[in-house]
TORLOGU-678537 format. One record per residue (C-alpha): y, x negated, z negated. Coordinates in steps of 0.25 Angstrom, whole numbers, padded with zeros to 4 digits, always signed. Example, Ala and Ser with C-alpha at 12.3 -4.5 7.8 and 13.67 -1.06 7.14 Angstrom:
REM TORLOGU-678537
-0018-0049-0031;-0004-0055-0029;
//
This chain:
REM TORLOGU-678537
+0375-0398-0277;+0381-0384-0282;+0369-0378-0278;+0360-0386-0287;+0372-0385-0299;+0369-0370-0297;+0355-0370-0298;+0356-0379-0313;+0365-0370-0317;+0355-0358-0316;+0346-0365-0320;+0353-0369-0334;+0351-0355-0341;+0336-0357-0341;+0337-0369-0348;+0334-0372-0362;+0341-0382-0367;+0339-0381-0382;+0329-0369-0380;+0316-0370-0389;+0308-0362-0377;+0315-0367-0366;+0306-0359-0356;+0318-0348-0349;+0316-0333-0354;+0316-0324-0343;+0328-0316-0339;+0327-0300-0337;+0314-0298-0342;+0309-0283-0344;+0305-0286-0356;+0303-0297-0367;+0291-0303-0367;+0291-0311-0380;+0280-0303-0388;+0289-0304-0400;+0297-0291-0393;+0284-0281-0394;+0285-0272-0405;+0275-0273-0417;+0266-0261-0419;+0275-0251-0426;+0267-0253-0440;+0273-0267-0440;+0285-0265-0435;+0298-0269-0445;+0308-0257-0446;+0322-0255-0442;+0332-0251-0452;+0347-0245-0446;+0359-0244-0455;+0373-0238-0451;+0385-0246-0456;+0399-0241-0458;+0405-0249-0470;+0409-0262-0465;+0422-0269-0472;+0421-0279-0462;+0421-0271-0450;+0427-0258-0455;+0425-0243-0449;+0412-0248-0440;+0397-0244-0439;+0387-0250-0435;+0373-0251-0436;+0364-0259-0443;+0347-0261-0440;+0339-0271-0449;+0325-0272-0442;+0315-0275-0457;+0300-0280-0453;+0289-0274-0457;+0283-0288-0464;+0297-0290-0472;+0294-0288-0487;+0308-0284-0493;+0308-0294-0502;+0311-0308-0495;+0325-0310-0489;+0321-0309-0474;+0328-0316-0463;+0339-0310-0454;+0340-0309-0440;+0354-0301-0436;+0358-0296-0423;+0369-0291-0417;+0370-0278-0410;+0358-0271-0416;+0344-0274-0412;+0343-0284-0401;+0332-0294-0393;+0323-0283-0399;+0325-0291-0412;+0319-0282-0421;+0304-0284-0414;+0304-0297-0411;+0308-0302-0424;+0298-0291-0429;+0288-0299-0421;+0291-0313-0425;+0290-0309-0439;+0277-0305-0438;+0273-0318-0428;+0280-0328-0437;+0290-0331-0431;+0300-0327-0437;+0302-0326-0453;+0303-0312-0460;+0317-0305-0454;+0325-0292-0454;+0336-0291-0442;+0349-0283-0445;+0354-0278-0433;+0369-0275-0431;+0377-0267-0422;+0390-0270-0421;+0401-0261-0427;+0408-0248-0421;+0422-0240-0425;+0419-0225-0421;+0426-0212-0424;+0420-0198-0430;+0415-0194-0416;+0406-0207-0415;+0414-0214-0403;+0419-0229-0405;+0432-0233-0409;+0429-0245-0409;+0419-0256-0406;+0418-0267-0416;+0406-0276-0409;+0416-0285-0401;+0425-0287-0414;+0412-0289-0424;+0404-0298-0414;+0411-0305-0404;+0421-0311-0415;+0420-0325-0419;+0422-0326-0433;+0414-0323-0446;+0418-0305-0447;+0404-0303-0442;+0396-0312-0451;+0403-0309-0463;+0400-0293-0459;+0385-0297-0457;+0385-0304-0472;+0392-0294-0479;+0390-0281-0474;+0378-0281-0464;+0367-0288-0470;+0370-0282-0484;+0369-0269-0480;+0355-0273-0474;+0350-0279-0487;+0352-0265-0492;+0342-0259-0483;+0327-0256-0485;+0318-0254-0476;+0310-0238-0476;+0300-0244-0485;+0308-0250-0496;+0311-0264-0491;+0324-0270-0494;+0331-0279-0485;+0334-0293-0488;+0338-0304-0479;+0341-0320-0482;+0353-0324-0485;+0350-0338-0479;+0356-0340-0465;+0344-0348-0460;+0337-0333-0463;+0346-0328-0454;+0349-0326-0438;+0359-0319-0430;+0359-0312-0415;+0367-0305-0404;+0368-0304-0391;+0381-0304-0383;+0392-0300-0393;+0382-0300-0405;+0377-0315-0401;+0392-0321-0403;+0391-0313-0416;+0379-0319-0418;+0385-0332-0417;+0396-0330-0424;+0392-0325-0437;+0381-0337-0437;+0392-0348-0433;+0401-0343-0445;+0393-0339-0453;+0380-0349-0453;+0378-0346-0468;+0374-0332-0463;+0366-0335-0451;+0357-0347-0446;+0352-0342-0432;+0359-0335-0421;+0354-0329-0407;+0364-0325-0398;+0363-0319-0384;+0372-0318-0374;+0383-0320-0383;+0396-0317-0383;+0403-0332-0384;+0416-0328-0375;+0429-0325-0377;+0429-0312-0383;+0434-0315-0397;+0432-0332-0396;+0418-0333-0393;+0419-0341-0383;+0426-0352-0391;+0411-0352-0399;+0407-0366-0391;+0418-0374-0395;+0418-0370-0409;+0402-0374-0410;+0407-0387-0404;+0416-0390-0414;+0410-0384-0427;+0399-0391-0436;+0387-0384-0433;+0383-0374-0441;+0367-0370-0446;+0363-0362-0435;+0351-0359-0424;+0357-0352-0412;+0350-0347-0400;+0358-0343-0387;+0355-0333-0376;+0362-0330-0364;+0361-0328-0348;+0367-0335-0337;+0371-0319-0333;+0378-0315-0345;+0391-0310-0346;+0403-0314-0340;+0417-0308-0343;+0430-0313-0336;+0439-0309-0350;+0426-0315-0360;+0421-0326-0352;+0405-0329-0349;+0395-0326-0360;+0385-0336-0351;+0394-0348-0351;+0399-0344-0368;+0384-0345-0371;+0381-0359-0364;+0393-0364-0371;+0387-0359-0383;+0374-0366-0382;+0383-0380-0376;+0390-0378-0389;+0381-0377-0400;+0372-0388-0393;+0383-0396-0394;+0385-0391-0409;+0371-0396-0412;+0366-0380-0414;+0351-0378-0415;+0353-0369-0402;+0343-0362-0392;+0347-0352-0379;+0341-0345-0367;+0349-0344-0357;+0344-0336-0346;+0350-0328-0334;+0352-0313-0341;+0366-0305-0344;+0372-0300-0355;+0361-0293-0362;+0352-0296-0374;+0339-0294-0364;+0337-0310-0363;+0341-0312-0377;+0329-0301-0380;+0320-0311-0371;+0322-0322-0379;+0323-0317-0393;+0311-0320-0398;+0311-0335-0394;+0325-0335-0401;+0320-0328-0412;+0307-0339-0413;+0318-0350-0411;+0328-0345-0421;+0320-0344-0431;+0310-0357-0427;+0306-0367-0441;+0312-0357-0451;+0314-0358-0462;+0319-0370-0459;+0334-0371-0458;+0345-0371-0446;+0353-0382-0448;+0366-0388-0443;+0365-0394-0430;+0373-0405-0427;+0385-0406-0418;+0389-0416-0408;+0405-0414-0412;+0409-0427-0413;+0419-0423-0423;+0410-0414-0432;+0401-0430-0432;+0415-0437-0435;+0419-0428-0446;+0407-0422-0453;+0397-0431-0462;+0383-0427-0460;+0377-0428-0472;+0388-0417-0476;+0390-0403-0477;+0398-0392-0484;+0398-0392-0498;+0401-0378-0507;+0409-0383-0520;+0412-0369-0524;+0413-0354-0520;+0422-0344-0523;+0434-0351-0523;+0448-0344-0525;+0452-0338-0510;+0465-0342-0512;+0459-0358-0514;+0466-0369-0504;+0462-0384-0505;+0470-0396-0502;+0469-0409-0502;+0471-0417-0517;+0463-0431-0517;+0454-0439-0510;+0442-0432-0518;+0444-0418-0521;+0453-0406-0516;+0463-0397-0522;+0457-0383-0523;+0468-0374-0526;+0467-0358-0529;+0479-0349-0534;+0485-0360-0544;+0473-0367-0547;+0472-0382-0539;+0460-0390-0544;+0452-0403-0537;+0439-0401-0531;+0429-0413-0527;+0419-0414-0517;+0411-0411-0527;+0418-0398-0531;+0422-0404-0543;+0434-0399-0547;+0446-0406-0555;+0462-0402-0560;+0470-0406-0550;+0480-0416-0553;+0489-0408-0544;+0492-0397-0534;+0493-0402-0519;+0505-0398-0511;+0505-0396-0495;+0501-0385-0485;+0487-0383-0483;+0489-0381-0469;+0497-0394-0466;+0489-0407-0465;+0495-0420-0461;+0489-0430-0452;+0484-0445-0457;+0496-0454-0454;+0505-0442-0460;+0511-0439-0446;+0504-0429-0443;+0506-0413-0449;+0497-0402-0445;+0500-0388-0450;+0490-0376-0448;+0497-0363-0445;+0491-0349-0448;+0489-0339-0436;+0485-0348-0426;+0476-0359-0420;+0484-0369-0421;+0489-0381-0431;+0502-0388-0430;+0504-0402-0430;+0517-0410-0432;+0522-0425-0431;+0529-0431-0440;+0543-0438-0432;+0549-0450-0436;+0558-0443-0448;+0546-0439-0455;+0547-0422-0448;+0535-0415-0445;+0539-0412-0431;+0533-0409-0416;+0526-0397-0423;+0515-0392-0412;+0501-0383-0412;+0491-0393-0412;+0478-0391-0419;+0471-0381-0413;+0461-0372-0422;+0449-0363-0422;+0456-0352-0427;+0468-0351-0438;+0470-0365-0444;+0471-0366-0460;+0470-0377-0470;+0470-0392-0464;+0467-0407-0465;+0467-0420-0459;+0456-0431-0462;+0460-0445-0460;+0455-0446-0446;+0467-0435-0443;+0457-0421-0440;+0462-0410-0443;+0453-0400-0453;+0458-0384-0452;+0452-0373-0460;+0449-0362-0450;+0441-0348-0451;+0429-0357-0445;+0428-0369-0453;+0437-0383-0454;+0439-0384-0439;+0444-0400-0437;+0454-0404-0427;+0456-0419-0420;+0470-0425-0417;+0472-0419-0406;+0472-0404-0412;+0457-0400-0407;+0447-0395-0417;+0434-0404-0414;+0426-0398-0427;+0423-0387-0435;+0417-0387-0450;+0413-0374-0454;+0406-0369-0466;+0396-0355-0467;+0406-0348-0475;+0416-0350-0460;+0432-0351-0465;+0440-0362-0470;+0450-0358-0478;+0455-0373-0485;+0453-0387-0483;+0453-0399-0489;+0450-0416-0489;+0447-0423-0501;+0444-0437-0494;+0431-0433-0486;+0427-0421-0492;+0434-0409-0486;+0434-0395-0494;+0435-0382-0488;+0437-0368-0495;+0429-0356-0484;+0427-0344-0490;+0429-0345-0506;+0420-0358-0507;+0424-0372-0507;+0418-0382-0499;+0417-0398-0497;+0413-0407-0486;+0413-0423-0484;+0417-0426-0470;+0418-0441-0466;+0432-0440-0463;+0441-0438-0474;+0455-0430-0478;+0466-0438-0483;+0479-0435-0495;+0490-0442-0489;+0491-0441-0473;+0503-0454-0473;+0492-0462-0483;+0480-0459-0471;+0482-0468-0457;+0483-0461-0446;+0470-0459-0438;+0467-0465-0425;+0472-0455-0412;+0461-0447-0406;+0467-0446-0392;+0475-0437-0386;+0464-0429-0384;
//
């Protein structure tokens, strides 16, 4: 019997469960066999620009260097797409998509190509590598490093014969790469920001515990599914560390989770080690797939999270009421159909509607407590940690029995009941909602990422992230007066 377990389970990296091709690639070839790797004649060939740069804000003291591959056919007047790797020129990426231009399949592309940063002194020797710091991090750093400083400083390039460079500002223009280190980079600038990129390729990625990768699976699991086609590569003999843990296993739980989350997911699995030869291999078939019935768009996949079903309504989504709001704006609830909006020592009621009113009066109470319906109940988010406190009220009326009891995704901020007792909490990654018991089951995020205020106005809740105002109708609703909302039915002791 654990003979023929073993023999399942070496079989299982040659399947292709969600795999357009399913046919197994082959491991260790010599060389790629996919035509779309051959050089064009040099007359047909796209050109290659390289650029030093030294002027990050965001990543100050480093160089680095940057390549943009152009092709030959682009006419330096129509945005292109944007295919951006990790690490410099991988997969051999420049010819292939050379290659599928020219065949058809691909639409007109440029690829920006960048290595990762470097401190070094006068004499040239490194003091200190930055690829670990820029890539292997989990939050927005290197996104926000691409949209700002990269890709602008490529729009200011020409080509030798004049052409100017001009890429989409659409994220469904646009795909992401890396392998290893660059993949979960890859990932990562995608996941938190979807509004920048639609499609990701990751190889051999780096989803372990260097700097919270490996918690990636369970955050897909719980967050609403964002707009984006993902494509996985990895090999039964990648890397295993006893400090990191196994890239092997992170990159099967990665594809268990964005199934489970309803992703529009494709993966080789084969049998190599930590390398982009395999990745190389496949790229072309990636690239075909990736870029399969454009310009038609990704869309959002849908999740089997049962509380993500219970909570959100499907025939809605975020709604933008207004942008550049004060930074020091805070909301709070104020009546069954709009929410208090207040910035410096103005207060004023805003609708679903973003119709905005005098308010009657300013409402009191701290943003970071939130009372249970039933009024026994207090929770209170406290900076510098993961955790919110709850209380229960004793028989004189105290808050007492003070105890860590919801734990959070990162430093709790602002936070809400609804009626049915879940707790809402504005986190660096979205409005992350916790049941009874203290556990956050579901994530809402939004392109622009953090949450810096929340509110209920019945079932529309509003969320300030990033200077903009935004509204959503759940079917679950918030509530005024906790001691005026019966308590919800227990959910267990979990």
């Amino acid at each position: 019997m654990k003979r023929l377990l073993l023999l399942i389970v070496m079989a299982l990296p040659f399947a292709g469960i969600h795999v357009a091709s399913a046919q197994p690639y082959v491991n260790n070839a010599t060389a790629p066999t996919d035509p779309a790797h051959r050089p064009l004649p040099a007359s047909e060939r796209g050109v290659v620009l390289e650029q030093k740069y030294e002027d990050s804000k965001i990543y100050p003291g480093t160089s680095r260097t940057i390549k943009v591959f152009v092709p030959k056919a682009y006419d330096g007047k129509t945005p292109a797409c944007l295919f951006l790797c990790a690490d410099g020129i991988r997969y051999n990426a420049d010819v292939v998509i050379d290659n599928l231009i020219r065949s058809g399949e691909l639409p007109m592309m440029i690829g920006v190509f960048v290595e990762p940063g470097a401190i070094m002194d006068a004499d040239g020797k490194p003091l200190r590598y930055n690829r670990s710091n820029e890539f292997d991090r989990c939050d927005g750093k290197w996104a926000s490093f691409l949209e700002t400083e990269i890709l602008p400083l490529v729009e200011g390039m020409k080509t030798p014969d004049g052409r100017p460079v001009l890429i989409s500002k659409d994220p469904n223009d646009r795909m992401i790469a890396g392998n290893s280190s660059g993949g979960i980079a890859a990932f990562t600038a995608a996941w938190n920001r979807p509004d920048l990129f639609s499609r990701v390729f990751t190889s051999v990625g780096t989803y372990v515990a260097m700097r919270g990768g490996n918690e990636y699976p369970a955050l897909v699991r719980k967050t609403e599914p964002k707009p984006l086609r993902i494509f996985l590569q990895d090999g039964m003999n990648d890397a295993w560390n006893p400090l990191f843990g196994s890239w092997w296993e992170q990159n099967q739980l990665m594809e268990s989770a964005l199934d489970f989350a309803g992703y529009e997911l494709n993966f080789k699995w084969g049998r190599g080690k930590h390398s982009g030869m395999d990745a190389t291999l496949v790229f072309p078939d990636a690239m075909r797939w990736m870029w399969k019935d454009y310009p038609a768009r990704v869309k959002k996949g849908k999740s089997l999270n049962n509380m993500l079903t219970e909570i959100l309504d499907p025939n809605t989504d975020w709604e933008l009421l207004r942008e550049n709001v004060r930074a020091d704006a805070v909301l709070a609830a104020y009546s069954d159909d709009a929410v208090l909006l207040s910035s410096g020592k103005k207060a004023v009621a805003v609708d679903a509607m973003g119709t905005e009113s005098k308010a009657s009066a300013r409402k009191g109470g701290d943003p970071l407590e939130a009372v249970f319906p039933g009024g026994r109940i207090l929770a209170r988010s406290v900076k510098g940690g993961n955790w919110i406190w709850q209380y229960v009220k004793d028989a004189d009326g105290a808050w007492n029995y003070g105890e860590e009891f919801y734990w959070i995704h990162g430093e709790p901020g602002q936070i809400a009941f609804d009626t049915d007792g879940l707790l809402y909490v504005a986190t660096a990654t979205g409005v992350q909602v916790c049941d009874h018991n203290g556990r956050v089951r579901a994530i809402l995020s939004l392109p622009s990422g953090k949450i810096d205020s929340l509110a209920f106005a019945g079932r529309a809740l509003f969320v300030l992230s990033g200077g903009s105002l935004y509204v959503r109708l759940l079917k679950h609703r918030g509530f005024l007066d906790a001691a005026a909302v019966p308590m919800p039915k227990s959910q267990g002791r979990g």
